[in-house]
DRENDO-1510 file (C-alpha; in Angstrom, 1 decimal, always signed):
<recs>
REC; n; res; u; v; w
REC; 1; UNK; -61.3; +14.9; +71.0 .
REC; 2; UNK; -57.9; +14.5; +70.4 .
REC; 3; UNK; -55.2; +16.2; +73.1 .
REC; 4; UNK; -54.8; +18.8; +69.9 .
REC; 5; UNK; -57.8; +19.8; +69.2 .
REC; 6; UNK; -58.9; +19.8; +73.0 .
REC; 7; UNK; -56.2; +22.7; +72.7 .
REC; 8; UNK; -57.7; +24.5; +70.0 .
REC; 9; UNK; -60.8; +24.1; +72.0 .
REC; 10; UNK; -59.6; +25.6; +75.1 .
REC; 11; UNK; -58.3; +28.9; +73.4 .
REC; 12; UNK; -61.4; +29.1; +71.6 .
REC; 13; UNK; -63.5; +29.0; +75.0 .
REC; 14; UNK; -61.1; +30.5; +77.2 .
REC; 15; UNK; -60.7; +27.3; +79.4 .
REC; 16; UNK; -57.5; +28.7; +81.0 .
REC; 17; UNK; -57.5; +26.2; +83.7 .
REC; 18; UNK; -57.4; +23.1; +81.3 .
REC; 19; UNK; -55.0; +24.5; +78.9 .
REC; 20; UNK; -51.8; +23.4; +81.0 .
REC; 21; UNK; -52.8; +19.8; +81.3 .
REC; 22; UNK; -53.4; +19.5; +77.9 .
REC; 23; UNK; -50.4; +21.3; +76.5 .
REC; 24; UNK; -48.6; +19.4; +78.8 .
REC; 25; UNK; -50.2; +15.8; +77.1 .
REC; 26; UNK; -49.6; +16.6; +73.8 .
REC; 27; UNK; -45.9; +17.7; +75.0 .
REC; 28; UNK; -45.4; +13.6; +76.2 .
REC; 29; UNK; -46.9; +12.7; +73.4 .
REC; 30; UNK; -44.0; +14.0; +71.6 .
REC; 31; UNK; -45.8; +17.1; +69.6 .
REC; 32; UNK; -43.6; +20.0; +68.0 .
REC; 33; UNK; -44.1; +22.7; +70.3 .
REC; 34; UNK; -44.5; +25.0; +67.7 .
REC; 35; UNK; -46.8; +23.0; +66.0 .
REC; 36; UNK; -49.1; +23.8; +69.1 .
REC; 37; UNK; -48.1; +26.9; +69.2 .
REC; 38; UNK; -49.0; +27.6; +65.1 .
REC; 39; UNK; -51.3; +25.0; +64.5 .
REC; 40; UNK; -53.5; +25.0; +67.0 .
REC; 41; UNK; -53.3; +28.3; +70.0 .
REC; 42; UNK; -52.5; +30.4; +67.0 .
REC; 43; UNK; -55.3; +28.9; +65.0 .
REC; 44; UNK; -57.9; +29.2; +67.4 .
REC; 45; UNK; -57.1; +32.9; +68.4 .
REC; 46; UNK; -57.7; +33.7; +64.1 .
REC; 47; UNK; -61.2; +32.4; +64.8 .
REC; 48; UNK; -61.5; +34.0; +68.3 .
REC; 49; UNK; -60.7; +37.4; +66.0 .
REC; 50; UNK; -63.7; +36.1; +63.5 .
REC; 51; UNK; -66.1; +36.2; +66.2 .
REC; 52; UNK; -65.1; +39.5; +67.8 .
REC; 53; UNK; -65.1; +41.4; +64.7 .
REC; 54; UNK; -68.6; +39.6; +63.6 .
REC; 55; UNK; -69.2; +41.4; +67.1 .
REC; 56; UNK; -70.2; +37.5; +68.4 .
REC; 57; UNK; -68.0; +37.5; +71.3 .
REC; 58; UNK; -66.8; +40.9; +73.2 .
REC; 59; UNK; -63.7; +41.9; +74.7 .
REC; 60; UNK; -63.5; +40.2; +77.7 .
REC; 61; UNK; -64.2; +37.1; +76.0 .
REC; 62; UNK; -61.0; +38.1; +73.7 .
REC; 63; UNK; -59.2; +38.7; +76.9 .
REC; 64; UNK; -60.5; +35.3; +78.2 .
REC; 65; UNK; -58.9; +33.2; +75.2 .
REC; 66; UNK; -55.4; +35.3; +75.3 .
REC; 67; UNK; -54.8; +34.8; +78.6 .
REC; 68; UNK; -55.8; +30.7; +77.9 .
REC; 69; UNK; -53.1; +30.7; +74.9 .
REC; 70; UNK; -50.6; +32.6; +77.1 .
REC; 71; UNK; -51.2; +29.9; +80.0 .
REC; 72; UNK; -50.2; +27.4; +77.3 .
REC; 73; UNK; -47.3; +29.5; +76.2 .
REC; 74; UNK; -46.1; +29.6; +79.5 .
REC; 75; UNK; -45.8; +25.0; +79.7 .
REC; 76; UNK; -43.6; +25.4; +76.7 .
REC; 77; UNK; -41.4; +28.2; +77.0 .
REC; 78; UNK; -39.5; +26.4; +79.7 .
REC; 79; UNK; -39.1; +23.3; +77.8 .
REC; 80; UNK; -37.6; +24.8; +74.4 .
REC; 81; UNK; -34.2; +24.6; +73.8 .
REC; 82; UNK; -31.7; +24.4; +71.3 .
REC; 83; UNK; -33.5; +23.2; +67.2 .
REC; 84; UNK; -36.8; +23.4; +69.1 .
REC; 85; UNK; -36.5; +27.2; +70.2 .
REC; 86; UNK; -39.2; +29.5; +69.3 .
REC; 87; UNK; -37.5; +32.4; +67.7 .
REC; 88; UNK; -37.9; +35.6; +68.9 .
REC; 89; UNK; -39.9; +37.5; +66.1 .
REC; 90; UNK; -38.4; +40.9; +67.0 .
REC; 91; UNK; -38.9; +43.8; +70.0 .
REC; 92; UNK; -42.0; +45.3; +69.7 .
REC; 93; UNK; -42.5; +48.7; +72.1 .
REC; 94; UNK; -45.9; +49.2; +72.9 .
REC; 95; UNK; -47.9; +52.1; +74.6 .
REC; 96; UNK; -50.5; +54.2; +74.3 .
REC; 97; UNK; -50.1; +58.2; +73.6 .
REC; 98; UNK; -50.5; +61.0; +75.8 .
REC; 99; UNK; -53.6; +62.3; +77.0 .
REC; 100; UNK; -54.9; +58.6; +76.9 .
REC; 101; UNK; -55.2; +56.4; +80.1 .
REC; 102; UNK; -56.5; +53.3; +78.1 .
REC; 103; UNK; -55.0; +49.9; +78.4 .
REC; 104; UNK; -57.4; +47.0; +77.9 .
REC; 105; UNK; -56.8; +46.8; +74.2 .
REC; 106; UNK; -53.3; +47.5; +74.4 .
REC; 107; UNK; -52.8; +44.7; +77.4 .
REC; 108; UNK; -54.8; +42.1; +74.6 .
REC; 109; UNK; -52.3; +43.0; +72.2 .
REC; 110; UNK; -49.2; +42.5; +74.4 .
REC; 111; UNK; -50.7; +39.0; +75.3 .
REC; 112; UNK; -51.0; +38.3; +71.4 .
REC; 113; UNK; -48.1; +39.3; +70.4 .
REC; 114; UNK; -46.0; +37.6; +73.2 .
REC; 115; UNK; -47.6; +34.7; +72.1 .
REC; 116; UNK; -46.9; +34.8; +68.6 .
REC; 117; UNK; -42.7; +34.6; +69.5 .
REC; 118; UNK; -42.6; +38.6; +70.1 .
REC; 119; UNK; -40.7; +40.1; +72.7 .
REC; 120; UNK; -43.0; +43.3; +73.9 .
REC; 121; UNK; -42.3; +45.9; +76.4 .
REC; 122; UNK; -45.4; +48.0; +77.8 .
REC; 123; UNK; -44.5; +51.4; +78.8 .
REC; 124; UNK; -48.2; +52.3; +79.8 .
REC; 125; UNK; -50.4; +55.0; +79.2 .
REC; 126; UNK; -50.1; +58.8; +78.9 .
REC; 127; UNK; -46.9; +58.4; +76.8 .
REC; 128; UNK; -45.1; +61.3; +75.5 .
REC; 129; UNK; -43.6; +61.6; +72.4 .
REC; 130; UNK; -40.1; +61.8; +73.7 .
REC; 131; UNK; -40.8; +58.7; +75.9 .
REC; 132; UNK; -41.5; +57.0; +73.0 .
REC; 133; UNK; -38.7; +57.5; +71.2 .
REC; 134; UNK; -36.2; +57.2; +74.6 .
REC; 135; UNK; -37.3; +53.7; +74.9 .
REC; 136; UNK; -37.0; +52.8; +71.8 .
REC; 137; UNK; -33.8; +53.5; +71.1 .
REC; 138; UNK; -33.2; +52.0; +75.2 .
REC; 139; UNK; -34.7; +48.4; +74.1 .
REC; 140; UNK; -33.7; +48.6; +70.6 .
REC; 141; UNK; -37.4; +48.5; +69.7 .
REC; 142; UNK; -38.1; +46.8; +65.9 .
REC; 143; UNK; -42.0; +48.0; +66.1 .
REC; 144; UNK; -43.2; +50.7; +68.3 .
REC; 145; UNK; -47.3; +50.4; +68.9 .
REC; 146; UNK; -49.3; +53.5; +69.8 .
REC; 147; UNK; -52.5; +52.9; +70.7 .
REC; 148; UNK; -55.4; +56.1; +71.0 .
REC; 149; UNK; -59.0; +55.4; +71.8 .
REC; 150; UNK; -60.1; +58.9; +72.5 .
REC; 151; UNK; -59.5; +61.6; +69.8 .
REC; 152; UNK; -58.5; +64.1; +71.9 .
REC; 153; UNK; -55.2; +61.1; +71.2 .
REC; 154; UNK; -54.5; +61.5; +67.6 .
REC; 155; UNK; -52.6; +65.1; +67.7 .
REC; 156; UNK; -50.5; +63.0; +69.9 .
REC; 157; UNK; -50.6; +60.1; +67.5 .
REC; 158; UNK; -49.1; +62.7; +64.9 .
REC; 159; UNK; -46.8; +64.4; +67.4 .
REC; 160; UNK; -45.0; +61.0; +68.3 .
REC; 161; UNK; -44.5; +59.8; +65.0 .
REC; 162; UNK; -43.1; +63.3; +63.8 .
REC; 163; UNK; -40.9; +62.9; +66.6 .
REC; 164; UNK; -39.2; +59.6; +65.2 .
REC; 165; UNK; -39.1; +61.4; +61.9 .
REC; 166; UNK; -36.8; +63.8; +63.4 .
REC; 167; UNK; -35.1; +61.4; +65.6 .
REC; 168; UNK; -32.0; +59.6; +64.9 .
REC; 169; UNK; -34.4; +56.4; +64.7 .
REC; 170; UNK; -35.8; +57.6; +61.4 .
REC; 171; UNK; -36.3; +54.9; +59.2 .
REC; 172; UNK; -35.3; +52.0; +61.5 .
REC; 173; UNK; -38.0; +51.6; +63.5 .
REC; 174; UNK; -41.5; +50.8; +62.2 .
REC; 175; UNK; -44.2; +52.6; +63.9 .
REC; 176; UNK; -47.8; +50.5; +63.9 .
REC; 177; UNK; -50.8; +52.6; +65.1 .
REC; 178; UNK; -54.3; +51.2; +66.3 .
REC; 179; UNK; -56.9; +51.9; +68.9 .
REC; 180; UNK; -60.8; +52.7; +68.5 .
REC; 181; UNK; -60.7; +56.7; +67.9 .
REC; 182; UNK; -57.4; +55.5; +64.9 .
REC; 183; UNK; -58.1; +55.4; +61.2 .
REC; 184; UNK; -55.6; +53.6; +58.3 .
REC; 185; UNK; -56.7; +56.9; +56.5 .
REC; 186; UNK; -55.2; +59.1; +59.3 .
REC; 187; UNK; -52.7; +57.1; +60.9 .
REC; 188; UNK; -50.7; +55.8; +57.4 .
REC; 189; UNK; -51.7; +58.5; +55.0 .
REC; 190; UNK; -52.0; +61.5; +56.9 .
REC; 191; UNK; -49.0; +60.9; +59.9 .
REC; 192; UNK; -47.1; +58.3; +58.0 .
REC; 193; UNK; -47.1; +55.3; +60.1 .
REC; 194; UNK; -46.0; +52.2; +58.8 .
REC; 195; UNK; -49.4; +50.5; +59.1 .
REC; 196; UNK; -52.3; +50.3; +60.8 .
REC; 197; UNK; -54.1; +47.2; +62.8 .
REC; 198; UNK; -58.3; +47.0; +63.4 .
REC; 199; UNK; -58.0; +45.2; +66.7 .
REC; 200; UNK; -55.7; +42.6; +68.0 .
REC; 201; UNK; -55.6; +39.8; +66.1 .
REC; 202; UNK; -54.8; +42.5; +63.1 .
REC; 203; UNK; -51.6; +44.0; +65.1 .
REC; 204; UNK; -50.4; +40.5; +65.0 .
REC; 205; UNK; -50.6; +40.3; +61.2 .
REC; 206; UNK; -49.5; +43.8; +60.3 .
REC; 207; UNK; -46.4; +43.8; +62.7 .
REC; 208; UNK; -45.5; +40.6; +60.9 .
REC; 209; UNK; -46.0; +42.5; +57.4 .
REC; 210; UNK; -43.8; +45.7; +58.4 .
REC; 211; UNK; -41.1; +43.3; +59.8 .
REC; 212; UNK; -41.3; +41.1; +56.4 .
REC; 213; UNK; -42.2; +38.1; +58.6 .
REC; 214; UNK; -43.9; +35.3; +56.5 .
REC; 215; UNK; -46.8; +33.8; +57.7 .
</recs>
């Protein structure tokens, strides 16, 4: 198996303690950091998503394989500079609402997104509506995440995303909902979010469509 594929492999098992050497070998070998970065930790977290969504692997095997890719993250970030710099993608402001105390699928989704070039702030859990929008405008957030996975969450859900709507930040910030007790039906059609992510892997891919980020 070839140092890049051996990489792929590692993400895909959640091998965290052989990621760095072999991040690091494919590095002297002259390999386009983002080409492991795309190609290959990026790839194998798509298939990772697969699996947990054919409920093959759980979340702590999803955990398992984000904290490998983020191991391997953390060999390159150091050595980037100048044409070779991974772009920062854009601030993404993540917590989840009030009422909720919830974090393991909102910690995956910081790991993924961090991966993927983003620049993420947590705020934690039992977030207010105001506190929401106060950081925000603080980190001049581009996404802000709310995550609910009790419904005794989504009036908050609603409440927070009223409260950008009355904010001065209506309109520039795109607010992405998720989270186990969150429907696309409730979160985009009935409170007007921007959009709406499964798990994930999916916040990934819709904070890149709201932001207009090709793939």
């Amino acid at each position: 198996m070839s140092d890049l594929q051996a990489i792929k492999d590692a993400v895909n098992k959640g091998k965290r303690k052989e990621i760095a050497g072999l991040v690091q070998a494919a590095l002297d070998a002259g390999t386009d950091p983002q080409v492991i970065i795309n190609d290959y930790m990026i790839e194998a977290m798509k298939e990772v998503g697969a699996r947990f969504e054919a409920k093959k692997i759980f979340v702590p095997e999803m955990m398992m394989a984000a904290r490998t890719m983020q191991a391997g993250v953390d060999v390159i970030k150091p050595l980037i500079t100048g044409d070779n710099k991974i772009e920062k993608l854009g601030t993404v402001v993540l917590g989840t609402v009030f009422g909720d105390l919830h974090d393991i699928g909102k910690n995956l989704v910081v790991l993924l997104l961090e991966s993927s070039g983003f620049e993420v702030i947590n705020i934690g859990e039992n977030v207010d509506p105001q506190q929401f929008v106060d950081k925000a405008r603080e980190l001049k957030a581009d996404v802000v995440g709310m995550s609910s996975l009790l419904t005794t969450g989504d009036p908050h859900i609603k409440d927070t995303i009223d409260a950008f709507k009355a904010s001065d930040l209506a309109g520039k910030v795109k607010l992405v909902c998720g989270g186990a007790a969150v429907t696309k039906k409730f979160a985009v059609d009935e409170c007007g979010a921007d959009g709406y992510a499964t798990d994930a892997i999916d916040a990934v891919r819709v904070i890149r469509q709201v932001l207009e980020i090709s793939a």
